[in-house]
C-alpha positions as CSV (number, residue, x, y, z in Angstrom):
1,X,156.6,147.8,106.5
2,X,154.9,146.6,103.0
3,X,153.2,143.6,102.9
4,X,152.5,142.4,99.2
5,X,148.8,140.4,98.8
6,X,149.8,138.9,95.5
7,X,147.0,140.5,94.0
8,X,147.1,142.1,90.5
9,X,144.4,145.4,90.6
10,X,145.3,145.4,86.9
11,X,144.0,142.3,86.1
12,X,140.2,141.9,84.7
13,X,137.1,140.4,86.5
14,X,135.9,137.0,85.4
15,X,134.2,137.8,82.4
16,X,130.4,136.5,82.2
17,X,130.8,133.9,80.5
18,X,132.1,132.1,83.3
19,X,129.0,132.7,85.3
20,X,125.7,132.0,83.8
21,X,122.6,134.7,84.0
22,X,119.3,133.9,84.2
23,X,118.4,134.6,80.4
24,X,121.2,131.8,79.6
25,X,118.8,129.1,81.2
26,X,116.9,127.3,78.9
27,X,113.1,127.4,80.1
28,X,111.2,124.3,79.5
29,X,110.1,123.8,76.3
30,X,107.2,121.4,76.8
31,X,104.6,120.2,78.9
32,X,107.2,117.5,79.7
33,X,109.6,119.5,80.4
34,X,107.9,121.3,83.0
35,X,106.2,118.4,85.3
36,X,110.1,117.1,85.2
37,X,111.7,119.9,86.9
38,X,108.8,119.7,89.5
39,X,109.6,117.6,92.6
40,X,108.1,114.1,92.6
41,X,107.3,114.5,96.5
42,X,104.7,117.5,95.2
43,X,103.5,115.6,92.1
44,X,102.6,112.1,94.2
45,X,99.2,111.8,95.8
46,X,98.8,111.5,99.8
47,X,99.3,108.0,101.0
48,X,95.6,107.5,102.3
49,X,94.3,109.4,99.3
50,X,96.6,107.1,96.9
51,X,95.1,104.0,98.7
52,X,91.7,105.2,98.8
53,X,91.0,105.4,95.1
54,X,93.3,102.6,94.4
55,X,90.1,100.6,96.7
56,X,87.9,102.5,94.3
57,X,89.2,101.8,91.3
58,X,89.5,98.2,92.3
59,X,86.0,97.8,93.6
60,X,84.7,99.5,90.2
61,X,86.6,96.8,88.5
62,X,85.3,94.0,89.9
63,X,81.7,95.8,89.7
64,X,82.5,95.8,86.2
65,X,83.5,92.4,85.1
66,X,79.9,91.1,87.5
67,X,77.9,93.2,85.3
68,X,79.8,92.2,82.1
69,X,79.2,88.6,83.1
70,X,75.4,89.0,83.6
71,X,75.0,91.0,80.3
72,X,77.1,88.6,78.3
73,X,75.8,85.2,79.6
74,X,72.4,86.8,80.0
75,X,71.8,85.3,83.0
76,X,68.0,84.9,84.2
77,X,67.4,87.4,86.6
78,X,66.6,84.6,89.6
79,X,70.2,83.4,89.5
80,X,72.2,86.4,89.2
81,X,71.5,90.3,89.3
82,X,74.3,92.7,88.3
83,X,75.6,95.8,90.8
84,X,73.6,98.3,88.7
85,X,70.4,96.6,89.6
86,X,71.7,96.4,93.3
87,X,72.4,100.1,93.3
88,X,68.9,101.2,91.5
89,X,67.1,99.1,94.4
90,X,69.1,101.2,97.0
91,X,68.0,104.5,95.3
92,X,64.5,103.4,95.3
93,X,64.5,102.7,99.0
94,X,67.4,104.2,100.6
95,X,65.1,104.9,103.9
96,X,64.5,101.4,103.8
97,X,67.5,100.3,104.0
98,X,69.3,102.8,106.1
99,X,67.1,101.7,108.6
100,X,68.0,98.1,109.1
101,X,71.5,99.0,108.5
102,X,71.4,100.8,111.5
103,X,69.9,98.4,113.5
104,X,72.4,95.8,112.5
105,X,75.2,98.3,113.5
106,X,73.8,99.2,117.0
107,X,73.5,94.8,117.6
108,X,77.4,94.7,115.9
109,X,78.9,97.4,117.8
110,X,77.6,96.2,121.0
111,X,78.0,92.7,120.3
112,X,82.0,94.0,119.5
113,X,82.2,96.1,122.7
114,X,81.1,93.3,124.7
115,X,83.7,90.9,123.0
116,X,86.3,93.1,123.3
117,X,86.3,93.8,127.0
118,X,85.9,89.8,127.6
119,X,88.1,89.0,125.2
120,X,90.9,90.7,126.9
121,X,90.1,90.3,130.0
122,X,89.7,86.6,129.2
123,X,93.1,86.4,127.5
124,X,95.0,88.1,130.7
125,X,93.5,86.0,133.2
126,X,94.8,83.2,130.9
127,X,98.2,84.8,130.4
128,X,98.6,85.3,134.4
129,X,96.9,83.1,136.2
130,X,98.7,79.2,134.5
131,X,96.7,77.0,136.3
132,X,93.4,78.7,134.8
133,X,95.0,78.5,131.4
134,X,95.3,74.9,131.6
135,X,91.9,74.1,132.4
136,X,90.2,76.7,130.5
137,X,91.8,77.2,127.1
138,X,91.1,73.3,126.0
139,X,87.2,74.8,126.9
140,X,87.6,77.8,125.0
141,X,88.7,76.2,122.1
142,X,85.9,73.6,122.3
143,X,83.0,76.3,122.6
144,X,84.8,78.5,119.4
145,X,84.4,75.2,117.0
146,X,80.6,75.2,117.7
147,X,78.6,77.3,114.7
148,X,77.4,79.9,116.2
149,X,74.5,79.1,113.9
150,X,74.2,76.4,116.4
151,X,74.3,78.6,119.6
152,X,71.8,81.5,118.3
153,X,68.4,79.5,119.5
154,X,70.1,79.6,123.2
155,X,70.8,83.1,123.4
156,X,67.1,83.4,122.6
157,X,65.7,81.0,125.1
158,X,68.6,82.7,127.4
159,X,67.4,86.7,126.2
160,X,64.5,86.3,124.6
161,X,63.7,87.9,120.8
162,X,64.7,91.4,121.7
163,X,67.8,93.4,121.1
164,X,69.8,91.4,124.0
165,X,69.5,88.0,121.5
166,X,71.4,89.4,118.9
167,X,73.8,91.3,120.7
168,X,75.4,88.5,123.0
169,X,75.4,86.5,119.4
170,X,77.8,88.8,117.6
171,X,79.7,88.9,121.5
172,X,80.2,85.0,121.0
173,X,81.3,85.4,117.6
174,X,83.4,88.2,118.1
175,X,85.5,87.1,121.4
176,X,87.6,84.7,120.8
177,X,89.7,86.2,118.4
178,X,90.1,88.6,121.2
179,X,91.1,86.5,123.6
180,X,94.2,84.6,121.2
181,X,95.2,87.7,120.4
182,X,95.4,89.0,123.7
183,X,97.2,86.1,125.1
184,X,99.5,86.0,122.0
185,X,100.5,89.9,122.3
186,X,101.2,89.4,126.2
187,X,103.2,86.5,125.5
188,X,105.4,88.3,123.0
189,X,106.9,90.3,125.2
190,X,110.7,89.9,125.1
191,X,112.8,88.4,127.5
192,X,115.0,91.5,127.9
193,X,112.4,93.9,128.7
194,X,111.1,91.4,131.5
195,X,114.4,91.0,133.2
196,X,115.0,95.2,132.7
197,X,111.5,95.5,135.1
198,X,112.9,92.8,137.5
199,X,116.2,95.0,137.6
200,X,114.1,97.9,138.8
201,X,111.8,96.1,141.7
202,X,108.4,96.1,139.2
203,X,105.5,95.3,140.7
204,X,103.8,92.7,138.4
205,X,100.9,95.5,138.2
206,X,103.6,97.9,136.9
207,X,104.8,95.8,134.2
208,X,101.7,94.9,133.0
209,X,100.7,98.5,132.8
210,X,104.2,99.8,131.4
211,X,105.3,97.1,129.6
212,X,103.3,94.2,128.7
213,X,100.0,95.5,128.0
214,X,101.8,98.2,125.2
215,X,103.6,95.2,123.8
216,X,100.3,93.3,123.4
217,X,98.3,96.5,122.0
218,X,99.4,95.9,118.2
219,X,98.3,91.6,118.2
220,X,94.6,93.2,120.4
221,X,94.4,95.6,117.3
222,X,94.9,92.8,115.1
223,X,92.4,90.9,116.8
224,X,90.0,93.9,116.9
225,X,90.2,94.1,113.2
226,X,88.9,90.7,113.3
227,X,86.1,90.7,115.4
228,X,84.7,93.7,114.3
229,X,83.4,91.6,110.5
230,X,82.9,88.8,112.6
231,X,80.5,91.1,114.9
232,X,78.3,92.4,111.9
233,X,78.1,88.7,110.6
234,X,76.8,87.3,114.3
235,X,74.2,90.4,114.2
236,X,72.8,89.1,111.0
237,X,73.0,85.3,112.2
238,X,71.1,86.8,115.7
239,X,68.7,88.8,113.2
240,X,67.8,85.3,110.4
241,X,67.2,83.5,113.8
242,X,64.8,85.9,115.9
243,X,64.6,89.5,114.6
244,X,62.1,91.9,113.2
245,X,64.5,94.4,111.7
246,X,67.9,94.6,110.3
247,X,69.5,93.8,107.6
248,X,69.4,90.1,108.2
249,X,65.5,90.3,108.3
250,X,65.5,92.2,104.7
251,X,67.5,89.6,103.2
252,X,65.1,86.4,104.7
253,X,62.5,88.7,103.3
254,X,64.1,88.9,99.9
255,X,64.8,85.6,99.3
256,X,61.2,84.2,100.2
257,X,60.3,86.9,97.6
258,X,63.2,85.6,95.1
259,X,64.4,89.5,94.8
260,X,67.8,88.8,94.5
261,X,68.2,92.8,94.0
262,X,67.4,93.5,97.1
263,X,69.4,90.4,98.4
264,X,72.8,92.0,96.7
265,X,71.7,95.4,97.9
266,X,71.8,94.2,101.6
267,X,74.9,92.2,100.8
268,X,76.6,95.5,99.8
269,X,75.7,97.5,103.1
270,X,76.5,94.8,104.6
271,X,80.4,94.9,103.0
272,X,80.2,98.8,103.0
273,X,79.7,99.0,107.1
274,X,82.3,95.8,107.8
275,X,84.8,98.1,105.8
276,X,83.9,101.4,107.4
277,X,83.9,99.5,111.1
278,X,87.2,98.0,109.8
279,X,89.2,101.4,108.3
280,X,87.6,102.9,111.9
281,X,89.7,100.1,114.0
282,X,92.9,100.9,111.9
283,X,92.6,104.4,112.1
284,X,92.2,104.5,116.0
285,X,95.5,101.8,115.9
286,X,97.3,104.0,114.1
287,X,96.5,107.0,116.4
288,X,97.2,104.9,119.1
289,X,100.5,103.1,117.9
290,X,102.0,105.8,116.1
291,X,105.5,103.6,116.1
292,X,103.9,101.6,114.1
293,X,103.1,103.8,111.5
294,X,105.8,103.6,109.3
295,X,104.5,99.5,108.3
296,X,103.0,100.0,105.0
């Protein structure tokens, strides 16, 4: 039995110039050349390193154009100081200053704690309980549109000059963001996950543990971002109304002095621990909400 294949033995292999070798390439014959054959996934930065110096570069900027406006107006030095003479007063005295900056943050971030866990609680017992909503919420709103300013000399007939004062003044400050945003985040919660737990017997304790409070974790983040500036700012109020140290105290200091240096340097730990406090509340969101991650 022959079977044919149809293949000719006799005839020749492709010839090479059909395939091409490596010396038949072309190797880049530039700088250019070479950064375009790498991959632009290995060439770009990391996200949060990309948006970290982008934040530096733009805060250099506008540290820039300040001290460009004091140089070039020549403005006395009792208006107006530029960043450089800020930042030489914080070299002088860093001890100084890291001092009442971490008094200020101990009042904030106990201030914020405080808020926080009233806050939420506040804005669930308004979400479940209606008949409490409809008599407290009109109060809630009422107390929030007082200046705090206003409330700062209670909280020190109430707690006296210490600590306590200035703490439960950032709290007041910082909770009711808390407590919208709770409410807001638990009254998101779409209509089709609600009747899903009602298919499956939920307790109400089991929805609000498995469903509700998740939904409302991203709007108590948001509120959390919030409240933790708003906590620094009631420290300082707590601190210009009955305080010995913090940050607060050093700038009533510098302005019965006129050293708007040390004023601006105050004002700029001031900004630089609301930012850290701030980028610390995203981060633990972000660990938290890792769904959420992909929102740029």
């Amino acid at each position: 039995m022959h079977i044919e294949l149809g293949i000719d033995m006799n005839t020749a292999p492709p010839t090479s110039a059909a395939v091409p070798d490596a010396q038949s390439i072309a190797a880049p014959s530039s700088l250019t050349e070479t950064l375009a054959v790498v991959s632009p996934q290995r060439r770009a930065l990391p996200e949060g390193v990309s948006k970290a110096v982008k934040a530096v570069v733009g805060m250099l900027g506008i540290f820039a154009i300040w001290e460009l406006i004091v140089r070039v107006f020549n403005i006395p030095s009792y208006l107006l100081v530029g960043p450089l003479a800020a930042f030489e007063k914080l070299g002088e005295q860093p001890g100084y200053f890291a001092h009442h900056a971490w008094v200020t943050v101990q009042e904030a971030l106990a201030g914020f704690g405080l808020g926080v866990g009233l806050g939420i609680v506040c804005g669930a017992v308004l979400f479940y309980i209606p008949p409490v909503r409809h008599f407290l919420y009109p109060a809630l709103i009422a107390v929030d549109t007082i200046p705090k300013v206003a409330l700062a000399p209670l909280f020190i007939v109430w707690f006296g000059f210490g600590f306590e004062s200035k703490v439960f003044v950032a709290m007041a400050i910082a909770f009711f963001p808390l407590v919208i945003n709770t409410f807001d985040g638990l009254s998101a919660v779409p209509n089709e996950l609600k009747e899903l737990a009602r298919i499956n017997n939920a307790s109400a304790f089991m929805r609000m543990r498995k469903i509700e409070f998740w939904y409302a974790l991203p709007s108590i983040f948001s509120g959390a971002k919030i409240s933790i500036s708003l906590a620094v700012g009631g420290a300082v109020v707590g601190e210009f109304i009955a305080g010995t140290d913090g940050l607060g105290q050093v700038i009533l200091r510098a302005n019965a002095q006129s050293d708007l240096a040390t004023m601006f340097a105050a004002f700029m730990v001031l900004a630089a621990i609301s930012l850290l406090l701030f980028y610390l509340i995203t981060l633990l969101s972000q660990r938290l909400l890792p769904w959420r991650n992909h929102v740029k």
